[in-house]
C-alpha positions in Angstrom: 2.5 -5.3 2.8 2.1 -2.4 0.6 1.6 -3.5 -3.1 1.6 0.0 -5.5 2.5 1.0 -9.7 5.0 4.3 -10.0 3.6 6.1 -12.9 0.9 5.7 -15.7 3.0 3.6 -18.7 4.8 5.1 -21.5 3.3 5.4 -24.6 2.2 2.3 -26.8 0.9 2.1 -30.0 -2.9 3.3 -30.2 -3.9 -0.1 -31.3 -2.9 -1.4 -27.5 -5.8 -0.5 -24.9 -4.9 1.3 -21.8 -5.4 -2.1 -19.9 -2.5 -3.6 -21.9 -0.8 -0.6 -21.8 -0.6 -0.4 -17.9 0.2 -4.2 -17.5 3.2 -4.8 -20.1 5.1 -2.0 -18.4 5.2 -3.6 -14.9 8.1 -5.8 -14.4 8.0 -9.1 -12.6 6.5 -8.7 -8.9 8.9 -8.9 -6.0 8.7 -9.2 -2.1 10.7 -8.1 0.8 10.1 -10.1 3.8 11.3 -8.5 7.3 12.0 -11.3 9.6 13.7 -12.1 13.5 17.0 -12.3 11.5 16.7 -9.5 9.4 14.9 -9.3 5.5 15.0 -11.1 2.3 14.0 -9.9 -1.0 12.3 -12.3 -3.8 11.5 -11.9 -7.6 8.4 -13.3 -9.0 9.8 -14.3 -12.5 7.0 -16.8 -13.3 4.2 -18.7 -11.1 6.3 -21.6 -10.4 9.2 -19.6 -9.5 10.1 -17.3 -6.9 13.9 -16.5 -6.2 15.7 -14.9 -3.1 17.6 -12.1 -4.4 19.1 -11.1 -1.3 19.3 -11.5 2.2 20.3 -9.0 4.6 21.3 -9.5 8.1 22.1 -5.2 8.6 19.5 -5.4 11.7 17.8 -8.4 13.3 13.8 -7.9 14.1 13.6 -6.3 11.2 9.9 -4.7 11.1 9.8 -2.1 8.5 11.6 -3.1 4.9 10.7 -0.8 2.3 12.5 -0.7 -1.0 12.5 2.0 -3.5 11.4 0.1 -6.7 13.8 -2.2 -8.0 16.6 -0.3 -6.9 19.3 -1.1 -4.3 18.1 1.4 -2.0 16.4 0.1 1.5 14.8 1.5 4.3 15.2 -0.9 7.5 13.5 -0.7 10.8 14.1 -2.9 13.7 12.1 -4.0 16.7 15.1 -3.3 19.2 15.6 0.8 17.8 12.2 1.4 16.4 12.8 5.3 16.4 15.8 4.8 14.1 15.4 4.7 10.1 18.8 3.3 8.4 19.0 3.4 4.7 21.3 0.8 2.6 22.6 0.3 -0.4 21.7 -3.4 0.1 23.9 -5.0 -3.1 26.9 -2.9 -1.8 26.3 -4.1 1.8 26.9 -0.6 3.1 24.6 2.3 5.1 24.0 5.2 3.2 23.2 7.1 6.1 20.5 7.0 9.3 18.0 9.1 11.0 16.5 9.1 14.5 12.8 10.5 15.5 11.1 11.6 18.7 9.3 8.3 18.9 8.6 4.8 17.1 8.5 4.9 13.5 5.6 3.0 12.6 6.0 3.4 8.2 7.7 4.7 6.0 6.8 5.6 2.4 9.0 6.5 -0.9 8.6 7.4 -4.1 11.7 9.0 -6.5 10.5 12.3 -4.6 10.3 12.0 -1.5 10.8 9.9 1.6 7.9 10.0 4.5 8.8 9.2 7.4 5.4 8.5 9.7 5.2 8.7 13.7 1.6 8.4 16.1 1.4 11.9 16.1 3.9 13.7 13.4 5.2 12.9 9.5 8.1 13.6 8.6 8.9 14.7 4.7 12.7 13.9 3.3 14.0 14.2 -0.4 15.3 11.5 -1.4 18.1 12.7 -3.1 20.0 13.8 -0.2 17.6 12.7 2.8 17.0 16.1 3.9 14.4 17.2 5.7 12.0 19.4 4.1 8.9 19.4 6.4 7.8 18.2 9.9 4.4 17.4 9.6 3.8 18.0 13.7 0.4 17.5 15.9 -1.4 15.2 13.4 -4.3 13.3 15.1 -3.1 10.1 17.1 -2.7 7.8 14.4 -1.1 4.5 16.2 -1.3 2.4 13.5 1.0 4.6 11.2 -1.6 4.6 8.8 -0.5 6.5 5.7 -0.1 6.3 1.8 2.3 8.2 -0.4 1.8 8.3 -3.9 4.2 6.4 -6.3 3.9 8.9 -9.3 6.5 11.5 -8.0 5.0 14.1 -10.8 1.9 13.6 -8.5 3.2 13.1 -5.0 0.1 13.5 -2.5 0.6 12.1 0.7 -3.0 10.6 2.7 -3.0 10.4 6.6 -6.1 10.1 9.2 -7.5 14.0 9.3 -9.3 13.8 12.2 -9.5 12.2 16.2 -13.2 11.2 16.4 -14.3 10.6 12.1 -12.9 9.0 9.6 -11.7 11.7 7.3 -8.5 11.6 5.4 -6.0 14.7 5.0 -4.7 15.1 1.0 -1.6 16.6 1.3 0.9 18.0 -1.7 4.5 16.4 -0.5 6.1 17.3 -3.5 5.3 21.1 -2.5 4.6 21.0 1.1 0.9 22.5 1.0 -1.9 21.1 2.5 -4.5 20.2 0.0 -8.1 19.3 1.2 -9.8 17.2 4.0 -11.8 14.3 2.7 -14.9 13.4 5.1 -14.2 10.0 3.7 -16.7 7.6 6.9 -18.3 7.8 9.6 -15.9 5.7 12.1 -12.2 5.9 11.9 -10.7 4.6 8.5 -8.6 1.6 8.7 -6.7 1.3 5.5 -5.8 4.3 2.9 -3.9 3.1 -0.7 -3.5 5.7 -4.3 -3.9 4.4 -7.5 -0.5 4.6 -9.6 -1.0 7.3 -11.1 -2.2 9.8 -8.2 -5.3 10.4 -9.1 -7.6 8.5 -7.0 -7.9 7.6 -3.3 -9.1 4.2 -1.8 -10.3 4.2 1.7 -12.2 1.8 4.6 -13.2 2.6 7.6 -12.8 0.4 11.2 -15.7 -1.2 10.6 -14.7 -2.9 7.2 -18.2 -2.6 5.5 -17.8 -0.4 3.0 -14.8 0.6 0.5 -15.1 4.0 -0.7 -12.9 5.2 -4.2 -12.2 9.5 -3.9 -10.8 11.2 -7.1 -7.5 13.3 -6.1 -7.2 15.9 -5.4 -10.6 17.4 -5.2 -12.1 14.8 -2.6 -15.2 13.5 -4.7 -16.5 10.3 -4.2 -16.1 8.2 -7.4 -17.3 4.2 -6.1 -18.4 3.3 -3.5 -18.7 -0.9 -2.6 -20.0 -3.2 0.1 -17.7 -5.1 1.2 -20.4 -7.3 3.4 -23.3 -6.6 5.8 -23.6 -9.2 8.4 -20.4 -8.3 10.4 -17.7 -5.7 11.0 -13.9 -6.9 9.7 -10.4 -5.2 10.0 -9.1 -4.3 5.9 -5.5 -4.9 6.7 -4.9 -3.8 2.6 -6.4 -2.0 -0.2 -4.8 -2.5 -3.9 -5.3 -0.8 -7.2 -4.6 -2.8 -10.2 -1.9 -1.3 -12.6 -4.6 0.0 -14.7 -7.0 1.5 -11.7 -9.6 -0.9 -13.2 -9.9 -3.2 -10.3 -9.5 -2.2 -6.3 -8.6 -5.6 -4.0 -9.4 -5.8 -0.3 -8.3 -8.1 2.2 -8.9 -8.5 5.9 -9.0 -10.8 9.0 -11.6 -12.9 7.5 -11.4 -16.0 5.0 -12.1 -13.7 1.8 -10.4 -11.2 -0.6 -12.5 -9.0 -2.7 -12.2 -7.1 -6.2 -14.0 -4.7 -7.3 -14.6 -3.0 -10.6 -13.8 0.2 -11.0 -16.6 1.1 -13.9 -19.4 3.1 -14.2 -22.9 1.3 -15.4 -24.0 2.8 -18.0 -27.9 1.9 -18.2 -27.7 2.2 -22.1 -26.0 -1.1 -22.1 -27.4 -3.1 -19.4 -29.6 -6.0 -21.1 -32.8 -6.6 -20.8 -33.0 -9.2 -17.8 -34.8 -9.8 -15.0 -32.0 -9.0 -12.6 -31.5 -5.8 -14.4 -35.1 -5.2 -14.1 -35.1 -5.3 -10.6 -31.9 -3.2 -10.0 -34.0 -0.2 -11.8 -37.3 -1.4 -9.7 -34.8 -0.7 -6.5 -33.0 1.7 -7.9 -36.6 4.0 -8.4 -37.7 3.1 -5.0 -34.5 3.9 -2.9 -35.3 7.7 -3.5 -38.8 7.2 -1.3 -36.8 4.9 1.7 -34.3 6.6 4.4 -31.0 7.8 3.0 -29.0 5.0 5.2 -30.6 2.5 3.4 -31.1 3.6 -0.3 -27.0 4.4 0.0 -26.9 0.4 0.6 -28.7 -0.4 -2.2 -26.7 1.5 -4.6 -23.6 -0.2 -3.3 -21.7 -2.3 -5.3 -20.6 -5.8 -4.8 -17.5 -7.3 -5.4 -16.3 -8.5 -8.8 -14.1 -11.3 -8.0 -13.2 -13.2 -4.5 -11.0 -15.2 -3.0 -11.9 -17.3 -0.5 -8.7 -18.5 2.0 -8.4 -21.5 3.7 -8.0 -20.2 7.5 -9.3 -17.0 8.9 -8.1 -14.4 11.6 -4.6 -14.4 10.3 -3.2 -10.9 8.9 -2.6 -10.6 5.4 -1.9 -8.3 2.6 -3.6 -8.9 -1.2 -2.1 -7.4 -4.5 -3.0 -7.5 -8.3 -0.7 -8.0 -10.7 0.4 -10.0 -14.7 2.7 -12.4 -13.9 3.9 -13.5 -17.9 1.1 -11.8 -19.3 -1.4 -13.4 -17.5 -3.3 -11.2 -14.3 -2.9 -13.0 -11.2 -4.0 -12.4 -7.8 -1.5 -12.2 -4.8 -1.9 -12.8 -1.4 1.5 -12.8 1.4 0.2 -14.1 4.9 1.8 -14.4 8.0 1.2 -18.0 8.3 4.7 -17.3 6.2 3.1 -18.2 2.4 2.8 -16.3 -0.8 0.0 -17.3 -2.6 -0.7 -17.0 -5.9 -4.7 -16.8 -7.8 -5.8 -16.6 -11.1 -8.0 -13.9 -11.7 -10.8 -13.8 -14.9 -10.7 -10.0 -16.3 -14.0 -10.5 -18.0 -16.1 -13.0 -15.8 -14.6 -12.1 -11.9 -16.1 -14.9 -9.9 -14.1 -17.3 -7.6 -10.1 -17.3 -8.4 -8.3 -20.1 -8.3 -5.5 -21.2 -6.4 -2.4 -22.0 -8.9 0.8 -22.1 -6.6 2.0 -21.3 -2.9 5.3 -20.5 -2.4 7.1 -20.6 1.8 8.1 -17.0 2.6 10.8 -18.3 5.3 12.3 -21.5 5.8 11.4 -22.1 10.0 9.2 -21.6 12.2 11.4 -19.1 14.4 11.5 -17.0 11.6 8.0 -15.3 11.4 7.9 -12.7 9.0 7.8 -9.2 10.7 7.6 -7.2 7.5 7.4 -7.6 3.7 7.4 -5.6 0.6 5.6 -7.0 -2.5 6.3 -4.9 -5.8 3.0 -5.6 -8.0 0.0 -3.5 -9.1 -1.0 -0.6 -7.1 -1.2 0.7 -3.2 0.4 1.5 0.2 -0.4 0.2 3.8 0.8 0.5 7.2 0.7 -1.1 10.8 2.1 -0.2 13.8 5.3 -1.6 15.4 5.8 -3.1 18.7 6.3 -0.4 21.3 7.8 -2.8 24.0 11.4 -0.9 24.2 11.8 1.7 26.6 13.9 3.9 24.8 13.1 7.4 23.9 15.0 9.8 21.1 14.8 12.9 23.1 18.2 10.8 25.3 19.6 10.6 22.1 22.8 12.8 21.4 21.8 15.2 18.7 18.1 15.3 18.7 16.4 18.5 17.8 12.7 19.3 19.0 12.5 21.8 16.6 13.5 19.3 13.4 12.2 16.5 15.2 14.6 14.3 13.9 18.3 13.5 14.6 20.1 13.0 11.6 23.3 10.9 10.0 25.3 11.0 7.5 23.7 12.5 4.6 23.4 10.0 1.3 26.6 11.0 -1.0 25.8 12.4 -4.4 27.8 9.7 -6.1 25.5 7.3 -4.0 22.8 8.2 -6.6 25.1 8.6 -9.9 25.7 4.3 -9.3 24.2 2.5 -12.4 23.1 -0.4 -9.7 20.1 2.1 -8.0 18.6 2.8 -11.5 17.1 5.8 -10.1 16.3 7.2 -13.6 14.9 3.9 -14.8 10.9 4.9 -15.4 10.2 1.0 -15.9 10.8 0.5 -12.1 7.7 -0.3 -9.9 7.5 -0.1 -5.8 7.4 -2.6 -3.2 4.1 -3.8 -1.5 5.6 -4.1 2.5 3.9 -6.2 5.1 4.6 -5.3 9.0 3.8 -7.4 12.0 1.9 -6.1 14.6 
């Protein structure tokens, strides 16, 4: 599930702060569910209610759903032609048009900019205005896991993709002009799970082995936080989150616990006088005599708030959001739940549980992708690569474009009131794939 804000907020009032600012301009969250027999779409409107808005039975397997905002414009990819992308106008019922690739497609990104398109080993960078291509992104380290992130603020649209076969660095890249940007050297093992703030301007990244959460600002590549997510064992992030305000990053991974983390700087002017504080200085004086390895650790931060689940092992994808003013924590898992936790802005500690709502109604109907629109990232996994088909038999494809190509989308397609393209208080999805 890919949880992520479009744009900073318009302007308030001074006397609102930038926290209140952010959060009033979201609208309610919403999820996309892919499923055997195709996707469904819910609306959030309060904690004790969440509504199927539609239900779409275009493709069946469905394991790539991504919507663009709250519009009526989906992207659907299915299990049984995972190297075709078809785009719908879901309220109309209709395609739009539909493209085929070289190979699977294992995610696919939007903003109101652009439309990325991401393979093992190539992107692939539309317009979303008429769906055509711009740029082929080709030879880009094996990436299997379609592990990418786009960034919702089309004014600001850097795209973020594994840089390199044997580290974990992360390539910035400018989709809005199609220039390669920087490379960030970001950890030491592969990274697992990449996600932008709303407004662009800051990078979250964890490596394989799920220990620590680094924050980059964009687009120079500096390191701007840097937190421990634990020490004792090595997890698999399956989802990084920025809040709407980039105040707060959310982890969450094969284990039993979802993290926040703070995104402030401590400012020793303010820290009181207490023992604990004490001893952070004590430690913080001493790390400059001990290896580098371990006086990185110590300057780690922890997490602010958790969320401890009641089973582990099973994927799932965490996002923040205000649900009715109030900031809530959500988690979709594939044990086919939405749950929903309160989160404390000013204390963190443990968040509570408040409701759970089903995600699909049987058991046959495992959810094979989702898309939750909420507070703040992007996040990718890779689809099942058990057909035998290949797009280089299909009629039309072009190894120099990479990328067989429909009907384009009409120009009246985007003129319809009911896509709300020009809207600017519409918000992306979060989307949730299978593996």
């Amino acid at each position: 599930m890919d949880l992520r804000i479009s744009r900073d907020s318009p302007a308030l009032p001074s006397t609102r702060t930038r926290r209140e600012r952010a959060y009033e301009s979201c609208r309610d969250p919403s999820l996309a569910v892919g499923c055997k027999n195709g996707y469904r779409l819910f609306s959030l409107s309060s904690v004790d209610r969440m509504d199927c808005i539609h239900q779409g039975e275009e493709s069946p397997d469905v394991c790539v759903a991504e919507r663009l905002f709250s519009s009526s414009l989906m992207v659907i990819v299915s299990r049984s032609t995972p190297f075709r992308m078809n785009i719908i106008h879901f309220k109309k019922r209709t395609e739009i048009c539909n493209y085929s690739y070289s190979s699977h497609i294992l995610a696919v990104k939007l903003n109101r900019q652009r439309l990325v398109v991401c393979l093992e080993e190539a992107l692939y960078i539309h317009n979303i205005k008429d769906m055509k291509l711009l740029k082929s992104v080709l030879n880009t380290p094996p990436n299997p896991k379609g592990l990418c992130a786009l960034s919702v603020n089309h004014s600001n649209s850097y795209l973020a993709y594994p840089g390199s076969v044997t580290a974990g660095r992360i390539a910035l890249y400018d989709a809005g002009n199609l220039t390669e940007v920087t490379v960030i050297p970001a950890h030491s093992s592969h990274v697992a799970a990449v996600a932008f703030s709303a407004s662009g301007s800051s990078l979250a990244s964890a490596s394989e082995k799920g220990t620590v959460i680094r924050v980059f600002s964009v687009p120079d590549g500096d390191k701007l936080f840097e937190f421990r997510r634990g020490m004792k064992r090595y997890v698999s992030i399956s989802s990084l989150s920025f809040s709407a305000d980039a105040q707060f990053l959310c982890a969450s991974s094969n284990t039993e616990t979802v993290h926040i983390f703070r995104l402030q700087h401590h400012s020793p002017s303010t820290e009181s006088p207490s023992w604990s504080g004490y001893m952070g200085k004590m430690f913080s004086a001493a790390s400059s005599f001990l290896p580098s390895q371990v006086s990185d650790m110590m300057h780690q931060d922890r997490a602010f708030a958790s969320v401890h689940l009641s089973a582990a092992g099973m994927k799932n994808i965490s996002a923040l959001s205000m649900i009715q003013k109030v900031p809530r924590l959500l988690v979709a898992s594939l044990d086919g739940h939405l749950y929903i936790y309160n989160l404390d802005l000013q204390e963190g500690g443990d968040c509570r549980l408040v409701q759970k709502h089903r995600l699909y109604e049987s058991a046959d109907e495992n959810p094979a992708a989702s898309t939750l629109e909420a507070g703040g990232l992007s996040y990718a996994e890779t689809v099942s690569t058990n057909t035998n088909q290949h797009s280089s038999s299909l009629t039309g494809y072009s190894e120099d474009g990479g990328v067989k190509t429909g009907e384009l989308i009409p120009d009246h397609e985007f003129a319809d009131e009911s896509l709300r393209l020009d809207d600017e208080q519409e918000f992306p999805p979060v989307s949730f794939q299978d593996t």
